[in-house]
Every structure is written in C-alpha cells, then in structure tokens.
FIDO-985646 format. One record per residue: residue in three letters; x, y, z of N, C-alpha, C in turn; residue number from 1; chain. Coordinates in steps of 0.001 Angstrom, whole numbers, plus 500000, padded with zeros to 6 digits. Last residue first. Layout:
N
   mipa      n.x      n.y      n.z     ca.x     ca.y     ca.z      c.x      c.y      c.z   kolza   zadren
    ALA        X        Y        Z        X        Y        Z        X        Y        Z     NUM        A
...
END
This chain:
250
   mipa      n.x      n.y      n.z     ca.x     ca.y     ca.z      c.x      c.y      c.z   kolza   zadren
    UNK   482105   500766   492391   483383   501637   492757   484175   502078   492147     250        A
    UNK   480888   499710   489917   480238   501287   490379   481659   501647   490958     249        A
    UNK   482173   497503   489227   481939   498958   488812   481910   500248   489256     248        A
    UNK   480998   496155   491884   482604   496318   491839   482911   497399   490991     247        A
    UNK   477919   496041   491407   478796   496959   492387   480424   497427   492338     246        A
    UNK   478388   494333   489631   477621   496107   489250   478286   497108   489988     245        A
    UNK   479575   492439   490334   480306   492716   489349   479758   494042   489006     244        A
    UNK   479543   491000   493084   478645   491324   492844   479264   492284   491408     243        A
    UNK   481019   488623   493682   479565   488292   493369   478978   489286   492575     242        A
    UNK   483010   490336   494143   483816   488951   492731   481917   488429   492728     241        A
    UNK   482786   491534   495471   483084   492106   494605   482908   491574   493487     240        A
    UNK   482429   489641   497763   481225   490648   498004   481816   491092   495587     239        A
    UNK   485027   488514   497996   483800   488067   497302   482356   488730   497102     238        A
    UNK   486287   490553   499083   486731   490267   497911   485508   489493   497193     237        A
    UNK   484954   490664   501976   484931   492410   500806   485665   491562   499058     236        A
    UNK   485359   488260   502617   484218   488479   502884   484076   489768   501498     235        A
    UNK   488594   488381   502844   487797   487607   502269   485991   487731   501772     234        A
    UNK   488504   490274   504976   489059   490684   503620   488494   489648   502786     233        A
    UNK   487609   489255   507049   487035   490277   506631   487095   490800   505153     232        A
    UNK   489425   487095   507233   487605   486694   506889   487714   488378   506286     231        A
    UNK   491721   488656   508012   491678   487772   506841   490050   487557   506444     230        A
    UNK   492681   491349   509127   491224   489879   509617   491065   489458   508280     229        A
    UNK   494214   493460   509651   495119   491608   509796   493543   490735   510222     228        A
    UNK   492200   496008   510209   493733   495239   509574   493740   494353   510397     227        A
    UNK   489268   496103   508321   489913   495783   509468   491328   495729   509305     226        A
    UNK   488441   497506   505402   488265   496469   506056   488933   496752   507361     225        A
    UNK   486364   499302   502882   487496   499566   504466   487454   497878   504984     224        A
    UNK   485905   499874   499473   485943   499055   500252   486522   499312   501712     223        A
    UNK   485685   502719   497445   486147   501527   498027   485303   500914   498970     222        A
    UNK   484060   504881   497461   484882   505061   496394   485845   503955   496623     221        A
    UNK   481503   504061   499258   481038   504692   497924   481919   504915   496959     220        A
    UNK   482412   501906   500849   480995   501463   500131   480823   502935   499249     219        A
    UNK   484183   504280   502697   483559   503112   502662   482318   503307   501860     218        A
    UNK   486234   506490   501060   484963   506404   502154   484480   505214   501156     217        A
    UNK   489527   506469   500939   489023   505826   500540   486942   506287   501591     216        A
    UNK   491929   507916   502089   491506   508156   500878   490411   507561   500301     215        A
    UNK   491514   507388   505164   491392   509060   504566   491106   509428   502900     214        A
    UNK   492589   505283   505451   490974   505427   505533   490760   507142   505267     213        A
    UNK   495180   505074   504433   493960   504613   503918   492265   505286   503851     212        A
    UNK   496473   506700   507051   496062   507140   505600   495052   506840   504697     211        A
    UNK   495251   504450   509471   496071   505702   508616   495630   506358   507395     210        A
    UNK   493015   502316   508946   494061   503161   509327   494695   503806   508792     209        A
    UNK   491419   500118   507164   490473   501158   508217   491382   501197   508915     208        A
    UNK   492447   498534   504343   492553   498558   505557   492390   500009   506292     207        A
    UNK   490938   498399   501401   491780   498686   502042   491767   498455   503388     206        A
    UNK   490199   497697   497517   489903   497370   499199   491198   497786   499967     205        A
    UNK   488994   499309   495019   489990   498625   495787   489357   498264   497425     204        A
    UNK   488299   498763   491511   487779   498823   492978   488462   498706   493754     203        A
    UNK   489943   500577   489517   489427   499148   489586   488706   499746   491085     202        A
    UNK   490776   502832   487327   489078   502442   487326   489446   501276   488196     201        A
    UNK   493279   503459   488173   493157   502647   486799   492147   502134   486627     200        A
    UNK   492913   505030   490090   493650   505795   488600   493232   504672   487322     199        A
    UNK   492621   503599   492089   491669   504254   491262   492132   504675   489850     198        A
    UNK   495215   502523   492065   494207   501672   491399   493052   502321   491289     197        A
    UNK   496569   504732   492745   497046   503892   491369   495841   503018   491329     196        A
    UNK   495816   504748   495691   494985   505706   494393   495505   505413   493146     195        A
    UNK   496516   502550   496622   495424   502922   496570   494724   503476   495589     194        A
    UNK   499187   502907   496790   498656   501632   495941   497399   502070   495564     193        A
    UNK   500023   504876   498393   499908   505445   496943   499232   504084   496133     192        A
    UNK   499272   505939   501394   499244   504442   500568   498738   505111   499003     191        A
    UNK   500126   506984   503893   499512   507225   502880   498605   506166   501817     190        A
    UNK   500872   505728   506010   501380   507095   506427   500121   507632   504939     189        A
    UNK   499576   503229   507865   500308   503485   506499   500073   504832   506597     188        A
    UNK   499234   501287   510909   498959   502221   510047   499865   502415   508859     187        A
    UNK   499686   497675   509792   499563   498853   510726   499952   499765   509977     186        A
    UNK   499027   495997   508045   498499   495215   509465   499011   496791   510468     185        A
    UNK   498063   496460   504730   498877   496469   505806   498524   496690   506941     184        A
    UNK   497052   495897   501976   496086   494740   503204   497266   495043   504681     183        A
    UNK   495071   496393   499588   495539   497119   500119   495587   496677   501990     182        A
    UNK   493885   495103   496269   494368   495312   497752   494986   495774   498084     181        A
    UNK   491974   495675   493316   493336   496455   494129   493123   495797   495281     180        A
    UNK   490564   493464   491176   490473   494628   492450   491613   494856   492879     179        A
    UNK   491187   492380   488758   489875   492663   488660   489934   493805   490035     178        A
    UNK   494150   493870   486803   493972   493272   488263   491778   493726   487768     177        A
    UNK   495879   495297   484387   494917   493668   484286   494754   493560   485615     176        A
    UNK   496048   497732   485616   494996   497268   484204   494736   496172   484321     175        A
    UNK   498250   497256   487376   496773   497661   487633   496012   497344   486907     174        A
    UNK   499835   496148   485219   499253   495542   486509   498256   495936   487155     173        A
    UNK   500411   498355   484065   499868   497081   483161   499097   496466   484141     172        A
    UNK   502195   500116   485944   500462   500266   485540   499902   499301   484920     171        A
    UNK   504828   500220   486140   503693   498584   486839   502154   498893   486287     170        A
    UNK   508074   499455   485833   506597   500364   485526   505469   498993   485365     169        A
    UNK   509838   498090   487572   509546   499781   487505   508731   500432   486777     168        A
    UNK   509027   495589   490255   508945   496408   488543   509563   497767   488139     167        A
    UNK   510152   492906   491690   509906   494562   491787   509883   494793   490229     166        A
    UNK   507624   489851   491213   508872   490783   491800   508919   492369   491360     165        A
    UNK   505130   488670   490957   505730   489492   489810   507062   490182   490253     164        A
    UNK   504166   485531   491557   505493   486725   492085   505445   487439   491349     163        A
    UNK   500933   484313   492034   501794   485165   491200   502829   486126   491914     162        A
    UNK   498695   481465   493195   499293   483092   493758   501062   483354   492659     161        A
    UNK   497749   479466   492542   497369   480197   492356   497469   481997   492648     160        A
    UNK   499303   477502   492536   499003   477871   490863   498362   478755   491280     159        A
    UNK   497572   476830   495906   498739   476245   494466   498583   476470   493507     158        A
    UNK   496083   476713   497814   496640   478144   496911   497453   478035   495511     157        A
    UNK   495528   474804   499281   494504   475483   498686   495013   476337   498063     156        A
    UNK   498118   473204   498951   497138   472895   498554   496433   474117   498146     155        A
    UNK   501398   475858   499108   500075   474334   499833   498880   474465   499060     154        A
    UNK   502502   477844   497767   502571   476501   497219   501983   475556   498282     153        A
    UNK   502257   479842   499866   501515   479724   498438   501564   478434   497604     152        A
    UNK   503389   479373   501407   502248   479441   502037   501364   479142   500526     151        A
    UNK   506129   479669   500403   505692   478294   501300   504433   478022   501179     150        A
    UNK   506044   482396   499576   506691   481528   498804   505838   479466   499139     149        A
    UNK   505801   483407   502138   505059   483607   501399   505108   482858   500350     148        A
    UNK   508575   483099   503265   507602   482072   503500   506071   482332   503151     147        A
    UNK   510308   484372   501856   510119   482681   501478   508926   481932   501923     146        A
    UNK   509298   486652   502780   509051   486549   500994   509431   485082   500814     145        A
    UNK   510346   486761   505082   509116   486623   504664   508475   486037   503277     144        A
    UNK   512992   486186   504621   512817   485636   505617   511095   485644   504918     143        A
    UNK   513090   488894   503854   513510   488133   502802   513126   486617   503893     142        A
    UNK   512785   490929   506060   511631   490636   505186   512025   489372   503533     141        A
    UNK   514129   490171   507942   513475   489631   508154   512746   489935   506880     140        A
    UNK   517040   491292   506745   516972   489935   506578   515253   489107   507284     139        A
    UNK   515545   494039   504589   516037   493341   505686   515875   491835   505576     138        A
    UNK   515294   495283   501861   516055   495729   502747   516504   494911   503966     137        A
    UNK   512737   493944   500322   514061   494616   499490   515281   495310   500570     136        A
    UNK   511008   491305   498622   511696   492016   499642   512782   492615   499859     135        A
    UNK   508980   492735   496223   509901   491974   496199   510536   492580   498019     134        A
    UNK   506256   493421   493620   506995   493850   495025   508114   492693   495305     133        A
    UNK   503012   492025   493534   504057   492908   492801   504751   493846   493722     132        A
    UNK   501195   489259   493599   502129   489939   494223   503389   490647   493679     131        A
    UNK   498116   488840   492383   499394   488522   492168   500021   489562   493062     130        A
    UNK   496156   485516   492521   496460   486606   493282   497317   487218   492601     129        A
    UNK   492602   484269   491576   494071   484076   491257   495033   485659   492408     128        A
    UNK   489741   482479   493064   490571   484075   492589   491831   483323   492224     127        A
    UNK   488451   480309   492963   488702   481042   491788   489250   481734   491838     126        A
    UNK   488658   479537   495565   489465   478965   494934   488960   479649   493732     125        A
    UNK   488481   481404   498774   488240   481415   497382   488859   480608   496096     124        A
    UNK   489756   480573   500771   488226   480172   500971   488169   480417   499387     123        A
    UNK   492242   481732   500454   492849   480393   500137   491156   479829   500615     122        A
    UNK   492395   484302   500653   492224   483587   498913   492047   482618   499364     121        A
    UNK   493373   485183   502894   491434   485610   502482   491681   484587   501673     120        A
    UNK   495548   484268   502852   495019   483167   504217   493511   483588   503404     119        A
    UNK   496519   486340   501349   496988   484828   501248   495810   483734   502075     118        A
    UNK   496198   488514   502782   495416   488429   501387   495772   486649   500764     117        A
    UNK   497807   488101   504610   496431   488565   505350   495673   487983   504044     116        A
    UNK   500536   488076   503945   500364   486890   504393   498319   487149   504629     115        A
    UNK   501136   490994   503002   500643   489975   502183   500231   488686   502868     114        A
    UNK   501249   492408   504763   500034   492043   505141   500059   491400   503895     113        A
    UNK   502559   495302   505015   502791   495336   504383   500863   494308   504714     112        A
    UNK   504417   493848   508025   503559   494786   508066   502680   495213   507066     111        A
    UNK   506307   491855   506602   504958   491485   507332   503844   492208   507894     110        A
    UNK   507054   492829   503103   507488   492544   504483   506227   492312   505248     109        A
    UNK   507472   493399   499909   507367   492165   500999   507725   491923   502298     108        A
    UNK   506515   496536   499020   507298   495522   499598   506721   494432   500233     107        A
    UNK   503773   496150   496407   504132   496964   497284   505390   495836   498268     106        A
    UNK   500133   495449   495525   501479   495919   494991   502724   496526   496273     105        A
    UNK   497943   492777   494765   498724   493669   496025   500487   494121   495613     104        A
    UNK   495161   492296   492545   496979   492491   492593   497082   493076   493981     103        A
    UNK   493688   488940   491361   493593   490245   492728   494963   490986   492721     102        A
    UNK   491490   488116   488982   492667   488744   489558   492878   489552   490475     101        A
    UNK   489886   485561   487595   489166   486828   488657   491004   486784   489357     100        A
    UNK   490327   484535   484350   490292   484399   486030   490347   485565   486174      99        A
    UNK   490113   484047   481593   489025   484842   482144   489690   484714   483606      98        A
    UNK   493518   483987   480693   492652   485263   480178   490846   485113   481567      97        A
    UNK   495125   482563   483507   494418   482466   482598   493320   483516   482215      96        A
    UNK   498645   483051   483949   497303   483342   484338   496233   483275   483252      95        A
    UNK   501259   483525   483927   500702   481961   483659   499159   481879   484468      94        A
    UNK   502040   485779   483119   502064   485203   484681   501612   483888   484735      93        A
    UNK   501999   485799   480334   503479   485525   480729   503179   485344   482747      92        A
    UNK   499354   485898   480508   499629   484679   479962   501322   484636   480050      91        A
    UNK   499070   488999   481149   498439   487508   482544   499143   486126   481458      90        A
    UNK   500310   490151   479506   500930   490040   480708   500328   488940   481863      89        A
    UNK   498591   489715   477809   499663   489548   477139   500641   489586   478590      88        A
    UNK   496313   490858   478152   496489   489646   477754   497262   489117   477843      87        A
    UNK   497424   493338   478411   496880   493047   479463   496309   491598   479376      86        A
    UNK   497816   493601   475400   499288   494341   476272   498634   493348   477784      85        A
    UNK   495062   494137   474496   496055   492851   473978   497454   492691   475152      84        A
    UNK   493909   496355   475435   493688   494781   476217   495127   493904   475549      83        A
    UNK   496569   498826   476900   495893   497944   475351   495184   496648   476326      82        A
    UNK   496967   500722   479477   497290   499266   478784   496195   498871   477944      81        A
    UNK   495657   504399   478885   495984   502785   479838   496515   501828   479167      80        A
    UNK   497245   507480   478258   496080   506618   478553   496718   505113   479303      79        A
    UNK   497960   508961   480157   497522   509998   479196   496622   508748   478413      78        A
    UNK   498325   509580   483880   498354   508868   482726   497432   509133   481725      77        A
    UNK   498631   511501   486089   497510   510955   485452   498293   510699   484186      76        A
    UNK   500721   511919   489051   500810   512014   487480   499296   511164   486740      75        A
    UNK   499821   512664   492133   499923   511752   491202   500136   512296   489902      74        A
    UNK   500838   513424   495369   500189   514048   493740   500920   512711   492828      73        A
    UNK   499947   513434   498586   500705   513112   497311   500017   513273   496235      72        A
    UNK   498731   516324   500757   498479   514884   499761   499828   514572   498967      71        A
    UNK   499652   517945   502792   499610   518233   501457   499314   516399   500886      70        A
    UNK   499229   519502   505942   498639   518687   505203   498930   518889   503669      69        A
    UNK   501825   521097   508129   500443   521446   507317   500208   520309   506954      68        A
    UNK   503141   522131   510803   502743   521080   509912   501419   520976   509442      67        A
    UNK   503605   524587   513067   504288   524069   511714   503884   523295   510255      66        A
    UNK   502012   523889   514823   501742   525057   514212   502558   525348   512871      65        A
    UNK   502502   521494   516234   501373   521552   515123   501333   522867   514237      64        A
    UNK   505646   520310   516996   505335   521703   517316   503645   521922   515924      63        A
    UNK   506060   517013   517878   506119   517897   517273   505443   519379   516695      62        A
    UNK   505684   514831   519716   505911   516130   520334   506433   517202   519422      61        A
    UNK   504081   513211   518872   505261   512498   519260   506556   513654   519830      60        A
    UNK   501689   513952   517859   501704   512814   519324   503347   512522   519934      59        A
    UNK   502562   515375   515801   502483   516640   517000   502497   515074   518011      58        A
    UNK   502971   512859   514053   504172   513935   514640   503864   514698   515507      57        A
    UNK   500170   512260   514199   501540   511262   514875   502929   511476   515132      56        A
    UNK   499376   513928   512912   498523   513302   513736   499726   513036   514462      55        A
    UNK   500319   513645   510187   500240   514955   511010   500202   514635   512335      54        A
    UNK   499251   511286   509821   501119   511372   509265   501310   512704   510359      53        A
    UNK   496601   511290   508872   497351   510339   510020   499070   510567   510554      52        A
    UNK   496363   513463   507410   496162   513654   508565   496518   512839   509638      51        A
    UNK   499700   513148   504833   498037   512636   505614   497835   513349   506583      50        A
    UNK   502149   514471   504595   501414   513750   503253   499767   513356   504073      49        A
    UNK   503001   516959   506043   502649   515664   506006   501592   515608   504754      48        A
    UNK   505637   519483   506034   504488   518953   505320   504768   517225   505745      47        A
    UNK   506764   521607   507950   506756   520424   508044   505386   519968   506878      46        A
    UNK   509474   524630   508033   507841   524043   508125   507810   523046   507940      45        A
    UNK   511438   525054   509015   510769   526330   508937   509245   525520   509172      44        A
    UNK   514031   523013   511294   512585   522794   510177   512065   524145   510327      43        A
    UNK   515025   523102   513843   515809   523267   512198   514609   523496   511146      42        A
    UNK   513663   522046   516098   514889   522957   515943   515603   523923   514521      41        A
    UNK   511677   520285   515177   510809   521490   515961   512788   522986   516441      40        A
    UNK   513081   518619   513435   511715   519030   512430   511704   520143   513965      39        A
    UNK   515000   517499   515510   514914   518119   514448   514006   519135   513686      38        A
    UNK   512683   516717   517259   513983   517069   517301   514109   518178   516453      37        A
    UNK   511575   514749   515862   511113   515360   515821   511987   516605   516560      36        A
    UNK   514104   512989   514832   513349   513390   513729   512955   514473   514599      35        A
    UNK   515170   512376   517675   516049   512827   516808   515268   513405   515663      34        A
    UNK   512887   510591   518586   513152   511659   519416   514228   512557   518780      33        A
    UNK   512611   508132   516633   511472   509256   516706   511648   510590   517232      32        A
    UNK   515248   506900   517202   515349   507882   516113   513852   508656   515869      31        A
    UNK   514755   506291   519895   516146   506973   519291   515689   507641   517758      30        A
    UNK   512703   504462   519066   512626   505527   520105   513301   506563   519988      29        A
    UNK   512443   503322   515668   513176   503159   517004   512387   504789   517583      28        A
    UNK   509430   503817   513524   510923   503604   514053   511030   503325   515730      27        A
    UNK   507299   502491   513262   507939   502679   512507   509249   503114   512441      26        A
    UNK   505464   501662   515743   505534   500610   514297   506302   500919   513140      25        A
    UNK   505858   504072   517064   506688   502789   517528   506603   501609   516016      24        A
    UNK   505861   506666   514581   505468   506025   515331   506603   504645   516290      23        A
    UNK   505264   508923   512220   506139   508874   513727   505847   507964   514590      22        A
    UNK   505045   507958   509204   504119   507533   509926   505068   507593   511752      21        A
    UNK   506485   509333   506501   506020   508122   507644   505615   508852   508827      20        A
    UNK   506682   511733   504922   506260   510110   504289   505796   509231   505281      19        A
    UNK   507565   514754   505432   506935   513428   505840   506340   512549   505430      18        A
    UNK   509165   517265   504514   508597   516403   504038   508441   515282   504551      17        A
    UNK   510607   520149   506065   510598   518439   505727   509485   517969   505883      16        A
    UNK   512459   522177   504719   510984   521733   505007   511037   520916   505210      15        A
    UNK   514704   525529   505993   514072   524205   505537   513132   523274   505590      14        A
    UNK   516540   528234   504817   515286   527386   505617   515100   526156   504660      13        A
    UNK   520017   528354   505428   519295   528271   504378   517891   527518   505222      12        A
    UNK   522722   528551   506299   521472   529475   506236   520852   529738   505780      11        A
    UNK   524393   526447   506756   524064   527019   505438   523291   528512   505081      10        A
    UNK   523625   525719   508827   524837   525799   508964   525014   526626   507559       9        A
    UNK   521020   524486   508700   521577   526097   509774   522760   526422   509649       8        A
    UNK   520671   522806   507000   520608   523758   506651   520604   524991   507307       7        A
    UNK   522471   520518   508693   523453   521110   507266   522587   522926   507062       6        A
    UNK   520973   520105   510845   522241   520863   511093   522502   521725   509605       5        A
    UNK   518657   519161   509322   518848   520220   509561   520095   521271   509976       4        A
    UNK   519592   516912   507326   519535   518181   506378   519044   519256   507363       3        A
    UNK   520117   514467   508899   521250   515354   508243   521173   516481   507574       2        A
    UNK   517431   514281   509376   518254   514538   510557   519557   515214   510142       1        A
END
C-alpha cells in the first residue's frame, strides 16, 4: 500500500508480489479494498504465488489481466541431515530413536490447525508429534500456544507432543519427521511446509484448499484431507504409519 503512491511518485513501475490469500480469513475489509486498490492504480503487474492467491484477488476486484502465476522457488539443498545429527535431535526432544514422528512446522495460531493434529494423535498412542513454530504476533495466538500447551499435557497426549519453538534452520526436522503435516483450517495462499517436506523425501498430508491442493495430487505425491476433521487426519496418518510401502512410495 506504501510502495504504490511511493512508486508513482518516483516514476518508477511496480510489482507486487502476493503471498496472501485476499480474503475475509485474511484481512480486514479496509485493508482488502486498499491492497486491491492499489495493485489495479499503481501496480504494472501482480504476481501470485498460487492459482488460489490469483483466484481471490480478481474475486476481490482485482484487474486479471495483470496477475500472472509464479510458484515459490525453493533452494534444493546440496545434501540432508547425517542420521547421527537426526539422532541427535530426537534425543535432545526427548524422543525416542524408533517412535513414529509427526512434524507440523509453522506459526502457532488457530488457523494454522495445530489444535486439528492434536485431537488426530490423541486415537494414536504411538505417534509422537512435534511442533516447530512459536506464536509470534498476537495476543490471541499466544493465548493459543498455551492452550496447545494444556491440550498436550492431558492424558492421552502426555510426553507425547514436542515444542520445538521458532528455529532458523529447521531442515534437521524435516529429516527426522516419519510424515509432514500440513493441517490449516482455511485456505493457505501456498504452503512452503509442504514442499520442504517433499524436499526431504517424507510423505506429507495436507488440507484440500488453497494452495495446498495445487501442490499436492491426492494418493500419488501426498495425502488431501478436509480442513479442521481431525478423524480425517487421523485416518491419512495411520493409513501411513500401517502402511510403510505406501508412505515411501509418496
């Protein structure tokens, strides 16, 4: 919003780059009608990271003839975590070398859907979980992160769900996770969790919106589930954790 005035005033063209998702689940009214605003007064051109991301700026009255499609690009890693290094990080989580590991990487807030992968585990008493991420901007999502905190210390979950709080280099974590989740309760503009866990051979599971379901086709390079159906997710984690050819293959 501040870089179109600046770049007419400059005379200089400009792009903007879309990460989110134009929506009511993601901003105010006030500030959907100011972005697109913007992006159809000031903007030369508009890259969205998804077709969901595209999708939801022309819905929100932004000019399509502008906004192209560009993926996020990943850096490929030149190689992976040592087993010893991936030993060596489940026994500082106080995780035991054989348990079946689930990682969900990413902020602690309620959209996000750690509470979804909490409620799947708690039918599975072998999985272990871990949560990498921390709540990092509002008083409701620190509000959350306690009571994720709560949920995890009752009975069926106890010892068995992992804070790893925010990292800045997390690939170890992919390496030691048996599957990726991917469990947010509304659309995601992209979801870079996703393809970090292909990146790191695991299987992932995701939620059937936005972005997700653009990177992932069901049953041949992941898993799709529902958003916010805990069984469902439960159901795709043990499907994985039974079937160990299949979890490969993905």
């Amino acid at each position: 919003i501040i870089g179109g005035p600046a770049a007419r005033l400059a005379g200089r063209p400009l792009i903007f780059h879309l990460h989110d998702i134009i929506s009511g689940g993601h901003f105010s009214a006030l500030n959907r009608r100011a972005l697109v605003f913007c992006a159809n007064h000031f903007a030369s051109a508009v890259i969205a990271n998804s077709g969901a991301t595209q999708a939801a700026f022309i819905a929100s009255g932004g000019r399509a003839g502008r906004c192209v499609i560009i993926p996020n690009g990943f850096r490929i890693p030149e190689q992976r975590t040592s087993k010893e290094a991936v030993m060596a990080l489940k026994e500082s989580l106080g995780i035991a070398p054989e348990a079946w590991t689930v990682l969900m990487a990413g902020r602690l807030t309620p959209w996000k859907g750690q509470h979804v992968l909490l409620e799947a585990l708690a039918s599975m008493p072998e999985a272990h979980a871990v949560l990498l991420g921390d709540a990092l901007f509002t008083a409701e999502d620190h509000e959350y992160a306690q009571e994720l905190r709560r949920l995890a210390a009752g009975p069926d979950l106890a010892g068995r769900v992992h804070f790893a709080g925010f990292r800045s280099h997390t690939a170890a974590f992919f390496d030691m996770a048996d599957v990726v989740v991917h469990a947010s309760v509304i659309a995601e503009p992209f979801g870079r969790v996703i393809v970090e866990g292909m990146l790191a051979g695991k299987p992932v599971i995701a939620t059937r919106a936005g972005g997700a379901a653009e990177i992932i086709t069901h049953e041949q390079t992941g898993l799709l589930v529902e958003p916010g159906q805990a069984g469902a997710l439960a159901e795709a984690l043990r499907r994985l954790n039974n079937q160990p050819d299949f979890a490969a293959e993905l």
